[in-house]
Every structure is written in C-alpha cells, then in structure tokens.
N, C-alpha and C positions, 0 to 999 in steps of 0.2 A: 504494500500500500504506500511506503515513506517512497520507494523507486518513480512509484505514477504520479505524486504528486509533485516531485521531484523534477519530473520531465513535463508536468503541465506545466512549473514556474519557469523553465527554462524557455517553453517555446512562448509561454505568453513573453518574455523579454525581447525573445526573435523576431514576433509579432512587432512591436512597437519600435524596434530597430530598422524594419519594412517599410513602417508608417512613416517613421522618422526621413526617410531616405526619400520617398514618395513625394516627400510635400519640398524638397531641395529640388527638383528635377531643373523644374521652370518648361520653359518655350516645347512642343514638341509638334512633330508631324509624320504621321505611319508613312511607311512607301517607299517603294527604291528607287534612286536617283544614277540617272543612268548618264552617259555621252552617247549620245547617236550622231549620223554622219546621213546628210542626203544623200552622198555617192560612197560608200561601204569602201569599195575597191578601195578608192585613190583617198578613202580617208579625209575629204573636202567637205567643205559648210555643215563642221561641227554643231551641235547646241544640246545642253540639256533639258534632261525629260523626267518629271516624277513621277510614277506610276503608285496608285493605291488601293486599295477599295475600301470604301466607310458606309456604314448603312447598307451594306450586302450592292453598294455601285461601283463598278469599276469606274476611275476617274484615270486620268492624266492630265498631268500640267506642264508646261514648258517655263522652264528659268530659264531666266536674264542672269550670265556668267557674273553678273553684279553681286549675284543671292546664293551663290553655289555655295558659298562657304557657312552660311547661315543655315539652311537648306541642310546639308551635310548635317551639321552638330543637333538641329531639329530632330533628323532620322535617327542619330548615334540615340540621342536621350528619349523616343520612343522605343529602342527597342531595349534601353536599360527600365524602361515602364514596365514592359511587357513581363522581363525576365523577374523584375522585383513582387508584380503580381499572381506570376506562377506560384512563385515561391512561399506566399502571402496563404493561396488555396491550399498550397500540399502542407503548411504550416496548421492553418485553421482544418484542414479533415483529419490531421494525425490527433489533433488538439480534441477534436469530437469523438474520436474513436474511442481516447484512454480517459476521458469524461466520461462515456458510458461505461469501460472498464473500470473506471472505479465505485461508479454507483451500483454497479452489478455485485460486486465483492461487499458493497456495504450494506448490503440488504442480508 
C-alpha cells in the first residue's frame, strides 16, 4: 500500500512538472514547413510551404522567406506540445489505474 501511494505522489509531481512546462511554451503552429521548387530538376523559384491539418482540414500556406525562421521555432514548440501532452495522458491513466488499485486493496 506505502509502494502505490508512493508512486501516486510521484507522478502527481510529474503531473505538475507537465503543467509547468505547458504554460512556458508561448507562440505555436502544427504543420510541416517545407522548401518546394516550381522547376524540381534545376532546383529554381524556390518558396516555402506549411502544410497542416486543424479541425480534421487539410490547409496549406505559403511563407514569405521573411517568417521562415518564426515559422520554424512555431512548428519546433508545437511539436514539444504534442510530446509534453502525450506524456500528461500516459501520466494521468497510470495515475487512475493505481487509484483504483489502491481503493481495491482498501476495501
């Protein structure tokens, strides 16, 4: 019983470590940002391109080589969202599992 309560207090800490990290993100935007080329071959009239999809749409948008570098660090800290959310679920169902586990032992 001291073991499971032991590893709730733990992960609720991990929890809030998540939250913590969550709310520092700032700016973000899902999607990959590509360089395309109108003529592939010879590699001419570069521009980039964000491809996404939100609300179950695929989108694309073209950047201005002005916002590539904004762009970039948007995509980097959506997909450090993503990964700190994952983490958040497998955190909160291991959390519910050993909840019931130990209300089960306490009956």
């Amino acid at each position: 019983m001291y073991m499971i309560t032991k590893k709730l207090t733990q992960i609720e800490k991990e929890i809030d470590t998540t939250k913590k990290k969550l709310r520092l993100l700032g700016e973000m935007r899902p999607g990959t940002l590509t360089l395309q080329y109108k003529d592939p071959k010879k590699k001419e009239g570069g521009y980039y391109q964000l491809s996404y999809t939100h609300k179950m749409k695929s989108r694309t948008e073209y950047i201005r080589p002005l916002f590539v570098r904004e762009i970039e660090k948007q995509v980097k800290i959506y997909k450090k969202f993503k990964k700190l959310i994952e983490r958040w679920v497998d955190l909160s169902i291991e959390y519910s599992r050993l909840k019931m586990e130990k209300e089960k032992r306490e009956i």
